[in-house]
C-alpha positions, 0 to 999 in steps of 0.5 A: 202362459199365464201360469209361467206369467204368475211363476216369475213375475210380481202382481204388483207390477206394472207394465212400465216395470217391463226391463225395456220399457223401464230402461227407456224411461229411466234413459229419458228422464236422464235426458231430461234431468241434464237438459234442464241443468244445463239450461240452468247453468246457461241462464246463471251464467256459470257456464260462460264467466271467465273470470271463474278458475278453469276447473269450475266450468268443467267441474259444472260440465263433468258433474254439476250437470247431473243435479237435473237428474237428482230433481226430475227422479224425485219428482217422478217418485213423489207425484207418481203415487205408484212409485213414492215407496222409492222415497224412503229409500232416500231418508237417512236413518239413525240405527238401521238402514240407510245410517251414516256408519253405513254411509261412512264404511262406504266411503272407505270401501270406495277409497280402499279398493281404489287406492289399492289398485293405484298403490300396486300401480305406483310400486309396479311403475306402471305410472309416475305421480307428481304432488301438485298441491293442496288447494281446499277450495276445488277439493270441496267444489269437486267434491260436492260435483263428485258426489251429485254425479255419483248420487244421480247415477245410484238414484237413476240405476239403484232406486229408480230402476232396480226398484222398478224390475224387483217390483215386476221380478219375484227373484231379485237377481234377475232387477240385481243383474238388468240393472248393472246391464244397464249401468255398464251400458251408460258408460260404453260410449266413454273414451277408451272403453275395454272389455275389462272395464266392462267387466269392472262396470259390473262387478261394481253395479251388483256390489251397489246393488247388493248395499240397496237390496241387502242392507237399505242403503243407498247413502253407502251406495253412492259414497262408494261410488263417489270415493272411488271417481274422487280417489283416481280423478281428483286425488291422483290425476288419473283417468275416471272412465277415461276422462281427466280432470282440471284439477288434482293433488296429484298429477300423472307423469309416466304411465304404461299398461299393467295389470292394475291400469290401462292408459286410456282408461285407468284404473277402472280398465284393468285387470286388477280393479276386477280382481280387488272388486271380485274378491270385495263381492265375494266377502259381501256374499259371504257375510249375507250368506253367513248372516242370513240378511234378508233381501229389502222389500219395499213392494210387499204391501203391494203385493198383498194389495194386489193378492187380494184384489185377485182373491188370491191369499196372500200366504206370503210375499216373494221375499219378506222386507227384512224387519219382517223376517224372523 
C-alpha cells in the first residue's frame, strides 16, 4: 500500500490536499468569502439605497458578492505558510508568465468563442436581438463585477484548489480534471442546467486549467472567463448560466432551441458552445504538444524538501517547473 502510496502521490502533500478534504475546504472559505461581502454591503447601505439605478444592486447580488471571496483565499495563501507559493501565481509579469499580452489573448478568446456562437445564433434565427443603447456607466460598473465574479471563481478552483491536488497528484490531470469536477458542480444548482451545459463546464474548466498549468497564467484564466459571462450577459442580453442581467446593449427579443443556444440556459447550453470549445481545447493541446511547453510546477522545492527530510535522493521532481526544463 505504501509502495501504491509513493507511485501517485507527491511527498510533499498534506492531508488537507486529499480531493475531498480539499473540496470541503475550498467550499467553505467560499461561503465564508460571500458572507462576509454581503454583511459588507448590508452595513454600506448599497444594498437597500433606492435612489441608486436598478442595475447597481443586482450588479452587487450577481457579482460584487464575490469580492469576499478574492480577500478570504488571499488571506488563506498568505498566513498559511505551506500554501503562500500560490501567491505568486497572482503577480502579473513582464515577459513570461502571467503578462498582459497573455491576459489580453485571453480576453479575445473569451469574446471570440462566445460571439461565434451568438452570431451562428443570430443568422440561424434562433434568437432576435434588438440594440438598447449604449450607456458607459453600467458597462464599466458591470464590467468591473464581471471581472470580480470571474476572478473569484479561477482564484477558488484554478489557484487554490488545482494547486492543492497538483501538490498531492504526481500526474497533473488527475488536479486538471477533479478541479473542472468541481467547477461544474458549483454551477449544477443554477436555473435551467443541462446535460450539454454540464458538458461545456468542463470543457471550459480544463481549458482554464491548462492556461494555469502550462503557460502561469492565471490573468488569461480569468479575462477568458470574464469576456465570455460580459459577451452574453451584458453585450446581448442573454442568459449567463441561466441568469439575465439588469442591464444590456442588446435585448432579447425571440429565441428557440438550436444547436448554439438553449432557452433556459443560453448559449453555455448548447451543443455548439461544446463544439467551438472542444475544437479551442484540442488547438491548445496542440500547440503544447508541438511546442513541448513544460507543466508549472510551483510545489518542486517542496518536494526536494520533503525527498530529503526522507533520505530520499531527490534525482528528480514529478515534473520540472518550466524555467528548469531544458
Amino acid at each position: 500500500m505504501e509502495q501504491l502510496k509513493e507511485r501517485f502521490l507527491r511527498p510533499c502533500r498534506k492531508l488537507t490536499d486529499q480531493f475531498l478534504i480539499a473540496a470541503v475546504i475550498t467550499f467553505l472559505l467560499m461561503e465564508t468569502g460571500t458572507i462576509a461581502s454581503l454583511f459588507g454591503a448590508r452595513l454600506s447601505g448599497i444594498s437597500t439605497n433606492e435612489t441608486l439605478p436598478s442595475y447597481v444592486p443586482w450588479a452587487l447580488k450577481s457579482y460584487f458578492v464575490f469580492s469576499g471571496i478574492w480577500v478570504v483565499f488571499v488571506l488563506v495563501m498568505a498566513v498559511f505558510p505551506a500554501n503562500r507559493p500560490m501567491l505568486r501565481l497572482l503577480v502579473p509579469t513582464i515577459r513570461e508568465g502571467n503578462t498582459i499580452v497573455r491576459t489580453l489573448l485571453g480576453l479575445l478568446a473569451g469574446f471570440a468563442c462566445n460571439g461565434i456562437c451568438v452570431a451562428i445564433s443570430v443568422l440561424r434565427h434562433d434568437i432576435g436581438l434588438s440594440f438598447v443603447g449604449i450607456d458607459p456607466a453600467p458597462l464599466l460598473v458591470l464590467f468591473c463585477g464581471v471581472v470580480i465574479q470571474s476572478g473569484a471563481e479561477e482564484i477558488v478552483t484554478r489557484l487554490y484548489l488545482q494547486q492543492k491536488l497538483l501538490r498531492r497528484y504526481k500526474a497533473p490531470v488527475v488536479a486538471v480534471i477533479l478541479s473542472a469536477t468541481f467547477f461544474a458542480a458549483l454551477h449544477l444548482l443554477n436555473p435551467g442546467i443541462t446535460v450539454m451545459a454540464v458538458v461545456e463546464l468542463l470543457e471550459i474548466s480544463v481549458i482554464l486549467s491548462l492556461f494555469c498549468l502550462y503557460f502561469d497564467a492565471l490573468g488569461a484564466a480569468i479575462a477568458m472567463h470574464a469576456a465570455w459571462n460580459y459577451t452574453q450577459n451584458i453585450i446581448f442580453g442573454l442568459p449567463n448560466s441561466g441568469l439575465v442581467s439588469e442591464y444590456s446593449i442588446f435585448k432579447l427579443e425571440a429565441a428557440a432551441n438550436g444547436p448554439f443556444f438553449d432557452t433556459m440556459f443560453g448559449v453555455e447550453g448548447a451543443v455548439g458552445s461544446c463544439c467551438v470549445l472542444g475544437a479551442f481545447l484540442i488547438g491548445l493541446l496542440i500547440y503544447i504538444r508541438v511546442k513541448h511547453v513544460k507543466p508549472i510546477d510551483i510545489w518542486a522545492d517542496a518536494e526536494r524538501k520533503a525527498l530529503a527530510e526522507k533520505g530520499t535522493a531527490p534525482a528528480s521532481a514529478s515534473y520540472a517547473p518550466r524555467h528548469m526544463a531544458k
